[in-house]
N, C-alpha and C positions, 0 to 999 in steps of 0.2 A: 430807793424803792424799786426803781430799773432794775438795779441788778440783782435786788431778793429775789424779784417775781423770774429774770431769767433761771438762776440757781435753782428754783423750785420747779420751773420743769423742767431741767435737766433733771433732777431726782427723780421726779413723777413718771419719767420717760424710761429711765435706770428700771426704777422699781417694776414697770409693766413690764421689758424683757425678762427681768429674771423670775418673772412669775411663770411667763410664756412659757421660758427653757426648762422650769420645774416643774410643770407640767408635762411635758415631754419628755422629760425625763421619768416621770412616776406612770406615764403611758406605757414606757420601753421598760419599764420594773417588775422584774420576774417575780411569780407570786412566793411568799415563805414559803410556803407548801412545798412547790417545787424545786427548792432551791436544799430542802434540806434534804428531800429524797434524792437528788442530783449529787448532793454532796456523802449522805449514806451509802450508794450503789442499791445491789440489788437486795432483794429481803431471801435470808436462806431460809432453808428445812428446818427445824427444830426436833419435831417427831411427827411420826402415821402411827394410824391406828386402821385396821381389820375390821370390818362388819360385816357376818357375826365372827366371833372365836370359835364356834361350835357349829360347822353347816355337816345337816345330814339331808342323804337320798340315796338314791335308787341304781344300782346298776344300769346304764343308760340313761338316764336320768342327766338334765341341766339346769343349776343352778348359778345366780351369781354371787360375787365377793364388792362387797363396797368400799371405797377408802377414803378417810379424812386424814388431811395434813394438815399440818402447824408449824405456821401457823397463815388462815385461811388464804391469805395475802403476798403468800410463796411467788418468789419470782419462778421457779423451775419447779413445777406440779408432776411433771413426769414420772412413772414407775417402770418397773420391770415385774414378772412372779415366774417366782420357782416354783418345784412339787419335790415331793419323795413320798413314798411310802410303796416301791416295788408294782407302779404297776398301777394299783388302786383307783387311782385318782389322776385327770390330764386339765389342767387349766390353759386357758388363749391369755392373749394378749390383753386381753378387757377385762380378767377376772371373774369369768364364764368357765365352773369347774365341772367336771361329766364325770359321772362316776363309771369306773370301768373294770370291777372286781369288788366282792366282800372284801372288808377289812376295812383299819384306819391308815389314814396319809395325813400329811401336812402340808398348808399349800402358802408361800412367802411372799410378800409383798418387798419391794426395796425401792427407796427412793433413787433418784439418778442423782439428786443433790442433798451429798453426805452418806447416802447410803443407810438410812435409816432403814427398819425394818420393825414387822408386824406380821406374825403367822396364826395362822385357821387351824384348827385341828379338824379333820375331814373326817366322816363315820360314811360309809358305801355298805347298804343293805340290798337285797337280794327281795324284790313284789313279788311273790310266789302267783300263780295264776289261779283263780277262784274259781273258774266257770268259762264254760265257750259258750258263746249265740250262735245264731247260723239265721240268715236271711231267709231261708222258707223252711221252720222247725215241720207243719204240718204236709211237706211232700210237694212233687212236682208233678205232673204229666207228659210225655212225651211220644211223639213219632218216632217210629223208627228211623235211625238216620239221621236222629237229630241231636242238637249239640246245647250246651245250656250251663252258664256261669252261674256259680254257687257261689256267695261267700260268705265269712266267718269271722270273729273276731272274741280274741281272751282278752277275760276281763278279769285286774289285779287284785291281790287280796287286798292293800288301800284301793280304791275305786279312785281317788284323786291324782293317781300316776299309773300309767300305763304299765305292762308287766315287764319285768328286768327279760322275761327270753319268751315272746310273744308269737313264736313261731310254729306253724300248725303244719299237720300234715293228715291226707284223705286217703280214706281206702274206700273197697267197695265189699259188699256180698256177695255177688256174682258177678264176675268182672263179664261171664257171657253176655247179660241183660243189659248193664250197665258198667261203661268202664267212667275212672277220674283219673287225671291226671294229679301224681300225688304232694306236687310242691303247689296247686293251686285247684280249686273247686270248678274246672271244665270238667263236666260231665258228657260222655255219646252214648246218646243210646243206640245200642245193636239189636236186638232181639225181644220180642213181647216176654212182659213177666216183671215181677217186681227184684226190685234190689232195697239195698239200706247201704245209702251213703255216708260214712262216718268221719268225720275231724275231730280231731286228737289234737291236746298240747302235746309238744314236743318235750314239755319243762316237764311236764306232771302226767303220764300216761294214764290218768284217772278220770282227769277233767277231756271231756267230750260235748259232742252233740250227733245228731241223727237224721239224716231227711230222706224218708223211703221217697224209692223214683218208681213210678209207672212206667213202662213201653208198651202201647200198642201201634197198632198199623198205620189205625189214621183216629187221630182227635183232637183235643184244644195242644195248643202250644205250650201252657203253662197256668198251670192254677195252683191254687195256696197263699196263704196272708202274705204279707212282704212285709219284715220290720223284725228287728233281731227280739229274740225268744227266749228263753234260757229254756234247757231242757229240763 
């Protein structure tokens, strides 16, 4: 009977280490998960795709290009983008494309891994200019002597993007009375008498605005509404 009962805790004694050990052992046990991705490497490219195929805008004009790869869990997500089409069209490194000339371009996406590819076809339109405002349509007043910043802005034929060649330029009617400086709206006045200040698109010699100037000798510094007008 002695020596059953010693035998059975020898066993009992047995059976608790290798439980102990098998536990530490399924402690130190890498999960499957990682064990199969460890043993597959890395996940490659399969295909990208372009979003959209179709981008239009504006001369001057910035838009972007979006990309999905495949598959979503890519080890190496990196791209590269081309262009061509003469000119047209210049895309950056982030797939932020400017239009920079009428016409179509095409603009290419290429993976770094495998070298997949996905191309845009680019349309680059020309916002013709609609109309100028001017900051004081109903006129200014002015001392002799005195100096006084006009300004202006063309507005496109879409109103939702500025114009593709936005660039104005000022004359005067009497440059005696009144002179401007013709790449920006400073105005001096020299001499009593009226003028008519003029800005012109540069894009459309059609589209204008007008703000006669006062000079006398002595009076207010500047009157007239403030807040752009259409003429």
């Amino acid at each position: 009977m002695k020596d059953f009962c010693f035998v059975g805790l020898w066993a009992l004694l047995f059976a608790v280490a290798c439980t102990s050990a098998g536990l530490e052992g399924f402690e130190q046990m890498t999960p499957p998960a990682q064990v199969a991705q460890a043993a597959s490497g890395p996940v490659r490219v399969r295909s990208v795709d372009v979003n959209p195929r179709l981008l239009e805008l504006y001369v001057g004009q910035t838009k972007p290009l979006t990309v999905t790869i495949f598959p979503s869990d890519a080890t190496d997500q990196s791209v590269r983008w081309t262009h061509s089409g003469g000119g047209v069209a210049y895309v950056d490194k982030e797939g932020n494309v400017t239009g920079v000339s009428q016409g179509w371009a095409a603009v290419t996406v290429h993976t770094i891994d495998g070298d997949y590819q996905s191309t845009a076809r680019v349309k680059v339109s020309v916002n013709g200019v609609a109309s100028v405002r001017l900051s004081h349509p109903d006129g200014i007043i002015l001392t002799r002597g005195e100096k006084f910043d006009l300004s202006a802005l063309a507005i496109g034929e879409d109103r939702s993007a500025p114009p593709s060649k936005p660039a104005l330029k000022w004359s005067s009617s009497d440059t005696n009375i009144a002179a401007v400086e013709a790449n920006r709206g400073r105005v001096r006045a020299l001499n009593t008498g009226t003028a008519l200040i003029t800005v012109t698109s540069e894009a459309d010699g059609t589209k204008m605005a007008v703000c006669p100037v006062t000079v006398l000798e002595a009076g207010p510094a500047c009157e007239g509404g403030v807040g752009f007008k259409d003429l």
